[in-house]
C-alpha positions in Angstrom: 6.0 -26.1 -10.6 5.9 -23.1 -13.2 9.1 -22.0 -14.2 7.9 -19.8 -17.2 7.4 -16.1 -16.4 4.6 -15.5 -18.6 3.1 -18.6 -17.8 3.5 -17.3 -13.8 1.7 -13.7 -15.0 -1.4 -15.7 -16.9 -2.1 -17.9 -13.8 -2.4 -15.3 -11.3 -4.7 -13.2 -14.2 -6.1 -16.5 -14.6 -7.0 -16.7 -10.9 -8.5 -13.3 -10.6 -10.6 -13.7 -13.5 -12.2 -16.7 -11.8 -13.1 -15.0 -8.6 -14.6 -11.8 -10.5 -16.6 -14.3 -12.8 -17.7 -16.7 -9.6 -19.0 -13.7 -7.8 -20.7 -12.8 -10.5 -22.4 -16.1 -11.5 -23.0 -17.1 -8.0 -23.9 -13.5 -6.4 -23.6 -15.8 -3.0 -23.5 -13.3 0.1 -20.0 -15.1 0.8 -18.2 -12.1 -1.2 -20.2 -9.9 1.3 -17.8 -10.5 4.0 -14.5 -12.1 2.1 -14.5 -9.7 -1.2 -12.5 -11.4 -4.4 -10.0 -9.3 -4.1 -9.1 -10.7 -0.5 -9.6 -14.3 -1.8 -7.1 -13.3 -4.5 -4.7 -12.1 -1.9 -4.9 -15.2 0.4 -5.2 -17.8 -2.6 -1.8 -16.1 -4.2 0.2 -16.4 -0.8 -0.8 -19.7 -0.6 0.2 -20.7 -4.4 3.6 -19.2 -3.5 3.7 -21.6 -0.1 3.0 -24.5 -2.1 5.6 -24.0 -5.1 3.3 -23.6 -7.5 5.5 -21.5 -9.2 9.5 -20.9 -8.1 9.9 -17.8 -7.2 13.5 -17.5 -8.4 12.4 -18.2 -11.7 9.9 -16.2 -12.1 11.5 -13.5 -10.1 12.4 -11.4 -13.7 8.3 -11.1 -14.9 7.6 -10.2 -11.2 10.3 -7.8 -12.1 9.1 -6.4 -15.4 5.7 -6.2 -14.2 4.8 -5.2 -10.8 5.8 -1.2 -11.1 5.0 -0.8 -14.2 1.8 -1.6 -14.1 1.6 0.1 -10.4 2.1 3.5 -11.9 -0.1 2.9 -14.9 -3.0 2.0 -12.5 -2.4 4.7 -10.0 -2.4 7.1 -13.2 -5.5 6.1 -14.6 -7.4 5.9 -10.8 -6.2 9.4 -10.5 -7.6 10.8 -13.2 -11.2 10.2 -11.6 -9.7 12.9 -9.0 -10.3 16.3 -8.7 -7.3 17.4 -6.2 -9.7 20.6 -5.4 -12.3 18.6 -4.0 -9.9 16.3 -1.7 -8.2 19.1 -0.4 -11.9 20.0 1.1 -11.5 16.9 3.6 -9.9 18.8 5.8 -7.7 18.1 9.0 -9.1 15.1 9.7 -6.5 13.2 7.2 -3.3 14.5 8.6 -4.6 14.0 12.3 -5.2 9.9 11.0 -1.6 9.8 9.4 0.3 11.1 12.6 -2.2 9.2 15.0 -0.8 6.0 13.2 2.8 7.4 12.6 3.1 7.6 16.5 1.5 4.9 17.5 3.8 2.8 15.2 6.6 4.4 16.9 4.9 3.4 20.8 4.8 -0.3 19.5 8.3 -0.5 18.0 9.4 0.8 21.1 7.0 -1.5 23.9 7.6 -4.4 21.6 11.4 -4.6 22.0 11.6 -3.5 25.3 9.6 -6.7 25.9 11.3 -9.0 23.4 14.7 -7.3 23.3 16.5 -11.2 24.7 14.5 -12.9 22.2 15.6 -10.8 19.5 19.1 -10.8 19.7 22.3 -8.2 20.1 21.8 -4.9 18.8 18.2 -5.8 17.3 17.2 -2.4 17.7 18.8 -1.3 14.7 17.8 -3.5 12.8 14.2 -2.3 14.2 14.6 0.6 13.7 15.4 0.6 10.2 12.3 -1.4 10.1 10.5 1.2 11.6 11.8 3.8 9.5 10.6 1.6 6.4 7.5 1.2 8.2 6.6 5.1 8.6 7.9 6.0 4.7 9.3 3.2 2.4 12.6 1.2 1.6 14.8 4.4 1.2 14.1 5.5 4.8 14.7 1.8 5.5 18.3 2.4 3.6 19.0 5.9 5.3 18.1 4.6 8.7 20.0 1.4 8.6 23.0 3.2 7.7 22.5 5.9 10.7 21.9 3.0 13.3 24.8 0.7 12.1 22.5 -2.4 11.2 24.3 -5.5 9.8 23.1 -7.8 7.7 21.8 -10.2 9.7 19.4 -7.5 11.5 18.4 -6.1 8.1 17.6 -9.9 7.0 14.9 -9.9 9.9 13.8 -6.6 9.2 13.2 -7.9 5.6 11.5 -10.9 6.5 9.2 -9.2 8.8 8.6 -6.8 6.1 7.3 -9.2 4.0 5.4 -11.7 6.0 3.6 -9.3 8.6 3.1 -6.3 5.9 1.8 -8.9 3.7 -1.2 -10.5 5.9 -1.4 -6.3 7.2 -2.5 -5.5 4.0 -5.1 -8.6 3.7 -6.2 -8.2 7.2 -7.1 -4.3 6.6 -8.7 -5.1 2.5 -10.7 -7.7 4.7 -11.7 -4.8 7.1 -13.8 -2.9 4.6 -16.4 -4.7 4.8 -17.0 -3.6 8.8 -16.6 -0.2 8.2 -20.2 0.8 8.5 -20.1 -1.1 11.8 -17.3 0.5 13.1 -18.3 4.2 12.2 -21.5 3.6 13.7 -18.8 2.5 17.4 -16.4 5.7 17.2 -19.6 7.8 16.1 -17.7 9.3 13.1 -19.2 11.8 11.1 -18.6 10.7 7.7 -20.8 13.4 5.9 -17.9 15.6 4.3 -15.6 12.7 3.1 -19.3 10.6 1.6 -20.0 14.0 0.1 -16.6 14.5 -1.5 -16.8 10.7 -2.6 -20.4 11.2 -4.3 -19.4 14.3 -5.9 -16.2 12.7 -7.5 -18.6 9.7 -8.3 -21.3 12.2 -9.7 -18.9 13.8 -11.7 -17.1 11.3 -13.1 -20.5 9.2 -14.0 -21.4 12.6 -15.6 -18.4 12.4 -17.5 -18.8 8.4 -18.3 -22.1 8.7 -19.6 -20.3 8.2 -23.4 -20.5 4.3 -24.0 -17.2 3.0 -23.4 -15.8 1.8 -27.0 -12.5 0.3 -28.4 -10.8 3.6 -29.1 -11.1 4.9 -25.6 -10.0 2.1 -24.1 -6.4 1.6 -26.9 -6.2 5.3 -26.0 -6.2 5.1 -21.9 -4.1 1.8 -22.0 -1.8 3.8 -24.1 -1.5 6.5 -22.3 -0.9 5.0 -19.1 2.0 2.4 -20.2 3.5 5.4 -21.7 3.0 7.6 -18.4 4.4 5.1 -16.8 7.3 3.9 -18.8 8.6 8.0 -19.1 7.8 8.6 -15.3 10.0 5.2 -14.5 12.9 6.5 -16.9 12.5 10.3 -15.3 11.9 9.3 -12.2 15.6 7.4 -12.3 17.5 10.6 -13.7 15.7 12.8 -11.2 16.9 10.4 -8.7 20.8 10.2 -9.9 20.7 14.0 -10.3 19.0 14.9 -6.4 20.8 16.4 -4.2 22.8 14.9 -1.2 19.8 15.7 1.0 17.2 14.8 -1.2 18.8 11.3 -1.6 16.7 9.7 1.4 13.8 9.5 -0.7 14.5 6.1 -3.0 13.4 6.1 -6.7 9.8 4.9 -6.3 9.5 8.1 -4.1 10.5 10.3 -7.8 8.6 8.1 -10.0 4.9 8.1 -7.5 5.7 12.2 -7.4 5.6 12.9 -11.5 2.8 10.1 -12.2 0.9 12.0 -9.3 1.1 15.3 -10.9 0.4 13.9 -14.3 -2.4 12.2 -13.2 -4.1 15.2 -11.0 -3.5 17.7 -14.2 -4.8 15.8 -16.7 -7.7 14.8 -14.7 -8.9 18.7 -14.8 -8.4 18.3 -18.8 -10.6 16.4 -21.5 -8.8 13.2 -20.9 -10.4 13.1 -17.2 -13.5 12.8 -19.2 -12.5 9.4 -21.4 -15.1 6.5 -20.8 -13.3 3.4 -19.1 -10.1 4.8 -17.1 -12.3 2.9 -14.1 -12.5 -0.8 -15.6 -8.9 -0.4 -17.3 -7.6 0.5 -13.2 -9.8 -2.1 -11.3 -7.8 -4.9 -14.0 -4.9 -3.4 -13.0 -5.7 -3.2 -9.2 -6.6 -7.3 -9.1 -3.5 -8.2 -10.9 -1.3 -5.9 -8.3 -2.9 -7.4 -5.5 -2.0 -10.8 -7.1 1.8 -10.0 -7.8 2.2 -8.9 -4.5 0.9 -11.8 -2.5 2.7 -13.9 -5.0 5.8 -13.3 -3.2 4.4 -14.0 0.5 5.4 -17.8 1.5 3.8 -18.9 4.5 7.0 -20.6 5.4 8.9 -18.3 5.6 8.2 -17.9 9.1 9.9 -20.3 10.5 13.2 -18.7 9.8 12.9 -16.3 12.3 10.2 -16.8 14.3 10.8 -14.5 17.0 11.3 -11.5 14.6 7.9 -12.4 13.3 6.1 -12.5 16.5 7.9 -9.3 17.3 6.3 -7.8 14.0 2.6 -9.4 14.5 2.9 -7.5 18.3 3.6 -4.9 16.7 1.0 -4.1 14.1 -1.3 -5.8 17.6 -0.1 -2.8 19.4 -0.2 -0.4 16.7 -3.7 -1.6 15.9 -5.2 -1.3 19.4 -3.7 2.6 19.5 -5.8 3.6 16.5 -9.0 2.3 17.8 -8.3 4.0 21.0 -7.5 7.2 18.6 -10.7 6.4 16.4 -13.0 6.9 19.0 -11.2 9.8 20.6 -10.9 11.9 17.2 -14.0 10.0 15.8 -11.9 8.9 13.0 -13.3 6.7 10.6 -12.6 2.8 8.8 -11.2 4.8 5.6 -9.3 7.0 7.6 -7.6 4.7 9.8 -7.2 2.2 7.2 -5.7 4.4 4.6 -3.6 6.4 7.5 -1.9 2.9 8.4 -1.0 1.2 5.1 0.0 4.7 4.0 2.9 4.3 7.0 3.2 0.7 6.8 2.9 -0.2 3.0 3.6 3.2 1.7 3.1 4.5 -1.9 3.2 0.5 -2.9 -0.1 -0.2 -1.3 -2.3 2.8 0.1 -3.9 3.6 -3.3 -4.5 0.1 -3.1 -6.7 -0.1 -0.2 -8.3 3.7 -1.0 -9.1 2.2 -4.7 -10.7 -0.5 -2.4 -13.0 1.4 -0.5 -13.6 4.2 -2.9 -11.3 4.6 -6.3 -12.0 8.0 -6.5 -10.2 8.7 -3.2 -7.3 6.8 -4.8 -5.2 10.4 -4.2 -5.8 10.4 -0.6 -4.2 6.9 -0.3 -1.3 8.5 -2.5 -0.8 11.6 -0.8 -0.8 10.5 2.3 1.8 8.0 1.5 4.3 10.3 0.6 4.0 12.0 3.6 5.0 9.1 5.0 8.8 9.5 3.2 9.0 12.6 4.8 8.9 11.3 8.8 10.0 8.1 8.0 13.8 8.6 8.4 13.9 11.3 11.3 11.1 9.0 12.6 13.1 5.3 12.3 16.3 6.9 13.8 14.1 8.9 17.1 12.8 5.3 17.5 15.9 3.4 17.0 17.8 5.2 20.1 14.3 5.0 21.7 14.5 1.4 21.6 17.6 1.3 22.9 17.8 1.9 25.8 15.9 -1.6 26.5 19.1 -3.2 25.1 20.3 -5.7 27.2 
């Protein structure tokens, strides 16, 4: 079992390395339809079932790590961006976001007025902060918690449903890119503007790349986004401690994502937009995210509470069946679904994620709609929390 921090951090780099290098040597169609990045995901979760390495111990470098090298990669995937040309996508983003917003809300609420004695006394609340945390992030979770009355043995569901069900969400949905031509092609959805927007960020930014990538570019981007995102992290925490009462739903990730955001959209209209190899330097970055996050998923935790769990997977069933149902009556396409959900249900932690996925150009979108997200999330969690009960019994 590893104990050793760093030696935790160079196994899962370790890992990653080998699938990039396997699908490169082999060019088998296998990574057609399970892409490394998914194999990274599900090989990581399993690693952590196992005990490869204890998570206790290694629970300070997951610590250390994780954000700060979040923010650095959403800062250098957003400086491929051109905020002028996403704002051209038009309605059709917001209509995905609230089309998975309320159907999140429907399944909270048909899910617990169907497992309500299965869940316990009072398990609403405990929902409901989930939901909340489910719609924005972990301070709605907080703020909603706190306005339903959830103890801490609903909150330790909550949490464990967080983890486990979010966790295979996220794989399920990084697997899902891979069918999106398929599915477009069953909700008819016109794709044009969003493929033109994408090519034109591409275009550009090739346009922009066709320097040779060389060893100062690269010190200078990886030094620029540690240092982006070391200051935002330290900002971010004042800006938090010095909010107003009302502005104290949104936690301190919420501050940090909003000033690496703006950084990242200005200085990708500037010169620095224009350095060769901010795209390699964030797909590194992206791989070993994905791998510290499934790190922490164990398999077995679901035998703690298993009927929490089931409640969550019939959930995201639920939630999942309303969006295809609002795919093909909006004509909404994969990315827009996709990215619409995890920006509920994984917020700012995961959405770039799965836009870098699918495009990293449209990282933004993944970001912006995310924070929306923070916004709905606590009205949301508490309008669903009373919602739900009503089923109490």
């Amino acid at each position: 079992m590893i104990t050793n921090g760093f030696t935790y951090i160079a196994t899962l780099a370790f890992i990653a390395a080998c699938l990039i290098g396997l699908q490169k040597v082999s060019k088998s169609k296998f990574f057609d339809y399970v892409p490394p990045v998914v194999l990274l995901y599900l090989i990581a979760m399993l690693c952590c079932t196992f005990a490869v390495w204890d998570p206790a111990a290694t629970k300070d470098a997951y610590g250390a790590v994780r954000n700060p090298i979040l923010y650095a990669m959403i800062f250098l995937m957003l400086l491929r961006c051109d905020i002028r040309q996403i704002l051209k996508l038009g309605p059709r983003m917001l209509i995905g976001f609230f089309c998975a917003s309320i159907s999140i809300a429907i399944a909270f609420t048909a899910t617990y007025a169907i497992m309500a004695p299965m869940l316990g006394e009072g398990a609403w609340r405990g929902l409901g902060a989930l939901c909340g945390s489910w719609m924005g992030g972990s301070g709605n979770l907080v703020a909603v918690s706190d306005a339903l009355g959830a103890t801490e043995a609903q909150l330790a569901g909550a949490s464990i449903v967080d983890s486990i069900d979010y966790s295979l969400w996220v794989m399920f949905l990084l697997w899902a890119i891979n069918l999106a031509p398929k599915f477009n092609k069953w909700v008819k959805a016109d794709t044009t503007k969003l493929d033109e927007v994408s090519r034109r960020l591409d275009a550009e930014f090739e346009d922009s790349q066709k320097k040779a990538i060389d060893f100062p570019s690269l010190m200078f981007l990886l030094g620029l986004s540690l240092i982006v995102s070391a200051v935002c992290t330290n900002a971010g925490s004042a800006l938090k401690d010095a909010a107003p009462a009302f502005l104290q739903v949104f936690d301190v990730a919420t501050y940090r994502i909003v000033l690496i955001t703006i950084l990242g959209l200005v200085l990708a209209m500037t010169p620095i937009g224009k350095i060769a190899g901010s795209a390699e330097l964030s797909n590194i970055m992206l791989y070993m995210v994905v791998a510290l996050i499934a790190s922490r998923a164990s398999l077995f935790e679901l035998g703690s509470m298993v009927s929490w769990v089931l409640a969550g997977f019939v959930i995201l069933a639920i939630h999942g069946i309303l969006m295809l149902v609002c795919a093909k009556l909006f004509k909404l396409d994969m990315f827009t679904c996709g990215v619409a959900s995890l920006a509920n249900i994984g917020g700012t932690a995961s959405a770039p994620i799965l836009a870098a996925a699918y495009k990293g150009s449209l990282v933004s979108v993944g970001v912006l709609m995310a924070l929306m997200g923070y916004v709905v999330g606590t009205f949301g969690g508490i309008g669903v929390g009373y919602a739900m009960s009503i089923f109490a019994r």
